[in-house]
C-alpha positions in Angstrom: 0.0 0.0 0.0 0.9 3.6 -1.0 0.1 6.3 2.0 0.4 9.7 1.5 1.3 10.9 5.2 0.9 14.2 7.0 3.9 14.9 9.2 2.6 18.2 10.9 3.7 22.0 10.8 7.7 21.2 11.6 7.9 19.8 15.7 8.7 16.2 15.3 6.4 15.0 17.8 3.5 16.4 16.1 2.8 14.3 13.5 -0.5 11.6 14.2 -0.1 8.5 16.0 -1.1 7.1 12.9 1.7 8.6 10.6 4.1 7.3 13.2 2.8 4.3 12.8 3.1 4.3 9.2 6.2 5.5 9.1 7.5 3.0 11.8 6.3 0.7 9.2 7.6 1.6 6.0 10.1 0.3 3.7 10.2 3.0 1.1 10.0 6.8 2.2 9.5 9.3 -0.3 9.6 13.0 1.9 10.0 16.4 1.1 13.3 17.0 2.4 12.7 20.9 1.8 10.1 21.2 4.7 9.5 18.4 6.7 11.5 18.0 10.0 14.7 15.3 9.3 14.3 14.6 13.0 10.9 12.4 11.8 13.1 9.6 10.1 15.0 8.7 12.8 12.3 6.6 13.4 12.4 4.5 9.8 13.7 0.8 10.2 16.8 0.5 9.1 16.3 -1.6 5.8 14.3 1.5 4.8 14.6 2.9 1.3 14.5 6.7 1.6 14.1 9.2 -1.3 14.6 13.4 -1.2 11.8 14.4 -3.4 13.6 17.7 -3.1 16.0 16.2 -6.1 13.0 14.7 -8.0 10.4 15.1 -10.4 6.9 14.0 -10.4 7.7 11.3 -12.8 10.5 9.9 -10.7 8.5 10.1 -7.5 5.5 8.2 -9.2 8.3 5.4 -10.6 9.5 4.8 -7.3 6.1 4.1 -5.9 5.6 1.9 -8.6 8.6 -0.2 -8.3 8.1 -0.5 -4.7 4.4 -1.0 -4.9 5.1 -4.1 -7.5 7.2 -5.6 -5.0 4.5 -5.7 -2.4 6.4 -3.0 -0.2 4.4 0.0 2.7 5.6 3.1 1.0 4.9 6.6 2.7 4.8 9.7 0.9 5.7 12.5 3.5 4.5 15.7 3.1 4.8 18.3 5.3 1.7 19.8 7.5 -1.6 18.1 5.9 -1.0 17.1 2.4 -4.6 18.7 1.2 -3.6 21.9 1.2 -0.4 23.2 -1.3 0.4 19.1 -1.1 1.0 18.4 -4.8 -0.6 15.4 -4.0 -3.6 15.9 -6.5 -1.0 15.1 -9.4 0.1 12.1 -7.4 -2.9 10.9 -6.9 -3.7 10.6 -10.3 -0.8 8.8 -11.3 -1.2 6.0 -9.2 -4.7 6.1 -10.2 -3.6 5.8 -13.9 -1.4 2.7 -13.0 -3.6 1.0 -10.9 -2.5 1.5 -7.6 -4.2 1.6 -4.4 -3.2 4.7 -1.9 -4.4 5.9 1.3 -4.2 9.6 2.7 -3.3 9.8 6.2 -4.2 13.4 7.3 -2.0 15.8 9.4 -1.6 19.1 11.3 -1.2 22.3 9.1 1.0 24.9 9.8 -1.7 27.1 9.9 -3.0 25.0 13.5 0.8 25.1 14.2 1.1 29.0 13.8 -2.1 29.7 16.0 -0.9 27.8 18.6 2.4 29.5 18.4 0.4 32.7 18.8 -1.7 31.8 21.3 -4.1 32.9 19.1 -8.1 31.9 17.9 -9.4 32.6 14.0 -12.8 32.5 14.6 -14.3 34.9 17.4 -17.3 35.5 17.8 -18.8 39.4 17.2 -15.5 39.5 15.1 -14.6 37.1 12.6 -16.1 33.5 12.0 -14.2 32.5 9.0 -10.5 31.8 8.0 -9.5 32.5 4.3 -6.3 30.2 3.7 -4.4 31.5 0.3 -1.4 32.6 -1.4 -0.2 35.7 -3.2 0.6 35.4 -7.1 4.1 34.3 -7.8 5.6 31.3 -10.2 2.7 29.9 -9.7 -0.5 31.9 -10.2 -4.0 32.2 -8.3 -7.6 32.3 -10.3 -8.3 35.4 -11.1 -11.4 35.7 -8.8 -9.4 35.0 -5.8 -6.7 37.8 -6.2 -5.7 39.3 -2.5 -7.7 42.5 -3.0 -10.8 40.6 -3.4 -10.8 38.4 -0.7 -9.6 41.3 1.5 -12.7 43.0 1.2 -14.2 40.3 3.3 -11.9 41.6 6.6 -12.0 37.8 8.1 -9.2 35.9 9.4 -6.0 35.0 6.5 -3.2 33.2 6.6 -1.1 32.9 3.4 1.1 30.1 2.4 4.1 30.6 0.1 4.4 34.4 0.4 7.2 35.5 2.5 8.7 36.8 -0.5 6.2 38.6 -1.7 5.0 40.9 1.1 5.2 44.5 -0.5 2.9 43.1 -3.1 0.9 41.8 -0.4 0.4 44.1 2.3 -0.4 46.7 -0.8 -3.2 44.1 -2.6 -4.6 43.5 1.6 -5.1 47.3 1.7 -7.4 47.2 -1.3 -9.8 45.6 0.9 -11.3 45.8 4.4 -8.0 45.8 6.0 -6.3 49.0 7.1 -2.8 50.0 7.7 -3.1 49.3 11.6 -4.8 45.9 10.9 -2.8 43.4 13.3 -0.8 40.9 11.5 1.9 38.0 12.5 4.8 36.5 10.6 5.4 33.0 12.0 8.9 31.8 10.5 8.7 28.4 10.9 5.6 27.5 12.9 6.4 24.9 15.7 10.3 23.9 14.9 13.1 24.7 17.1 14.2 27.8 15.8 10.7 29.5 15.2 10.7 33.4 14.9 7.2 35.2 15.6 6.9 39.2 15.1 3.9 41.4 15.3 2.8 44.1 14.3 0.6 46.3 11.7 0.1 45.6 8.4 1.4 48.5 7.0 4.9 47.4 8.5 4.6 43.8 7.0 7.7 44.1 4.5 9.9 46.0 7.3 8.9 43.2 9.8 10.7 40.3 7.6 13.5 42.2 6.6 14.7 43.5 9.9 14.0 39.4 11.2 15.7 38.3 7.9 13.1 36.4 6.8 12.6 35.6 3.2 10.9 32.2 3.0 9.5 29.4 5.4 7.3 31.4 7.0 3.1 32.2 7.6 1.8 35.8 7.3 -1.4 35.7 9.5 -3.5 38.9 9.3 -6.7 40.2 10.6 -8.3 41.8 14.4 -8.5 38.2 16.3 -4.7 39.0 16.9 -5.6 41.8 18.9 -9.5 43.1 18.6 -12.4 43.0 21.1 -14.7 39.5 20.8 -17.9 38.3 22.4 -17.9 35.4 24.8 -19.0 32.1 23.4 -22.9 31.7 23.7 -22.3 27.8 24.8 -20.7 28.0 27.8 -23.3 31.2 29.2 -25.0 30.1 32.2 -28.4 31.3 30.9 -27.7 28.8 27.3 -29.2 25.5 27.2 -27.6 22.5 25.5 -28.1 18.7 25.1 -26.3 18.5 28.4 -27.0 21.1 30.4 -30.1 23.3 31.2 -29.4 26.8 31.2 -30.3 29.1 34.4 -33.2 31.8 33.5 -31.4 35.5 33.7 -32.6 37.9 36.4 -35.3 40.3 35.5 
């Protein structure tokens, strides 16, 4: 069996019992040397085959599953955080559904669960925000034309963009097109859960200035929006006067 494996935002330790297991398991693993934590194959077997997709192309990757996959071997694909979102694994996918091979996806924690955690932080508040737009800014790779920054920037919610670090002039300036101001709070979270993670704060408007004085260029989240810093409303479920499936909620004084 083929598994395509989620090995979390970057701490070693945070990857699912069950991609541990798998990996524990494996005879042939394919990871992506460029992201995910090295410190998560110390715990291959040592008969296991291990390949850098870093070095390799789509049609190298999808050969090596094949080979192994013919020989009745557990192969892992690692990717880091959880492989649905900026995975590649779409591609993958199909390949091994064009040969005839079975797969499995085992899910993992995104860096965007790994960089809220870092910040102590909550994307969906009530009386503020109650959605999270995940997304990217334009670069080698380019975004549909209906989901250009500006645009979803007029909605003001919660965003944290993948694959921009280098990018941020264009960004913060497309983010000011919408509902976001200048004092807007936003995070850059180098790194989200590794060792050597850098957080810094501050307002949108300072977003380029903020990498470059931290040196950051790459690896990194930009978070943006007022549940880093704004006013919320309590939860209704937990107020004494709410009733649930499990608790009967206490009539307010008139």
């Amino acid at each position: 069996m083929i598994y395509f494996v989620g090995a979390g935002p970057g701490a070693s330790d945070l990857i699912t019992v069950r991609g541990q297991r798998l990996l524990e398991c494996a005879e042939i693993v394919i990871y992506t040397g460029s992201l995910v934590n090295p410190a998560l194959l110390e715990s291959v077997r040592e008969d296991c085959e291990v390949h850098n997709s870093a070095f390799m192309t789509l049609s190298q990757v999808l050969e090596v599953m094949e080979r192994g996959a013919e020989t009745g071997k557990e192969i892992v694909r690692l990717h880091t955080g959880d492989p649905c979102l900026y995975g590649a694994i779409r591609e993958q996918m199909d390949g091994l559904d064009a040969r005839g091979l079975p797969y499995e996806v085992c899910p993992g924690v995104s860096s965007f669960c790994g960089a809220a955690a870092s910040l102590k932080a909550e994307y969906t508040l009530p009386g503020l925000t109650q959605s999270v737009i995940i997304t990217r800014a334009p670069g080698n790779t380019d975004v549909p034309r209906q989901e250009a920054l500006s645009a979803l920037a007029s909605h003001g919610a919660s965003m944290v963009l993948f694959l921009s670090a280098g990018l941020l002039p264009q960004v913060r300036d497309s983010l000011l097109q919408g509902a976001y101001t200048e004092d807007t709070p936003c995070a850059i979270v180098y790194k989200a859960t590794w060792e050597d993670e850098i957080i810094v704060r501050g307002p949108l408007h300072r977003l380029p200035e903020m990498a470059r004085e931290n040196g950051i260029e790459k690896t990194a989240l930009i978070v943006v929006g007022e549940f880093l810093e704004g006013g919320y409303e309590l939860s209704r479920l937990y107020a004494p006067d709410f009733s649930t499936a499990f608790r009967q909620g206490t009539k307010p004084p008139e």
